[in-house]
C-alpha positions, 0 to 999 in steps of 0.5 A, a space after each residue: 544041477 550040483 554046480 547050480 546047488 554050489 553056487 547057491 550054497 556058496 551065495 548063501 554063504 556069502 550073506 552070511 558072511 555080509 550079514 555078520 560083518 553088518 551086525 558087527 558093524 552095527 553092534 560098533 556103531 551102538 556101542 560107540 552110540 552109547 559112549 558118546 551118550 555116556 560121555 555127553 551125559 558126563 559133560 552135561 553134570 561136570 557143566 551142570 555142577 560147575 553152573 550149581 556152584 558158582 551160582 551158589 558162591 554168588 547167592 552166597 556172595 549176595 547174602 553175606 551184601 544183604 546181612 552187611 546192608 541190613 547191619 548197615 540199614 539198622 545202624 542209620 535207623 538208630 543214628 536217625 532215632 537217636 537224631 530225632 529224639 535230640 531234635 525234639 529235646 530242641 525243639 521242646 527246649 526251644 519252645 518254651 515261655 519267652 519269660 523263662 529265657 528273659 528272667 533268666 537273661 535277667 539275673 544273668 544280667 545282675 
């Protein structure tokens, strides 16, 4: 009955000692979880940083086109006021009395 109590004593005591390495083990496994996530984590705001900034350059990059473009658009727009308003001095010089323009043909004439 004392071997039998022994043994069972040192079956115990052989769990036991399975049952450390196992939570030693698993204690491991969560800690090298954990890195993993951490470092994941870390490769995620490096990728995250890096996609803010170059979408940033390139907003930035399309503000600066669109204030050159709309330079660009108010220059043409006072060109094509300025071309206007020649074409209807023409226009009015153009449209006057026939009478006009031949008496002044005719003194030119004398």
């Amino acid at each position: 009955q004392l071997n039998e109590a022994l043994r069972q004593k040192q079956s115990l005591h052989d769990e036991l000692i399975e049952a450390r390495k196992s939570l030693q083990q698993k204690s491991l496994l969560e800690a090298d979880l954990w890195r993993v996530r951490r470092e994941h984590q870390e490769q995620l705001q490096k990728e995250r940083r890096k996609f803010e900034e170059k979408r940033n350059a390139e907003a930035e990059k399309f503000q600066v086109e669109l204030q050159e473009m709309t330079r660009k658009n108010h220059e043409l727009r006072e060109q094509l006021e300025d071309t206007m308003k020649s074409v209807e001095i023409v226009r009015k010089e153009n449209s006057r009395p026939a009478i006009a323009v031949s008496t002044a043909q005719t003194s030119s004439d004398e």
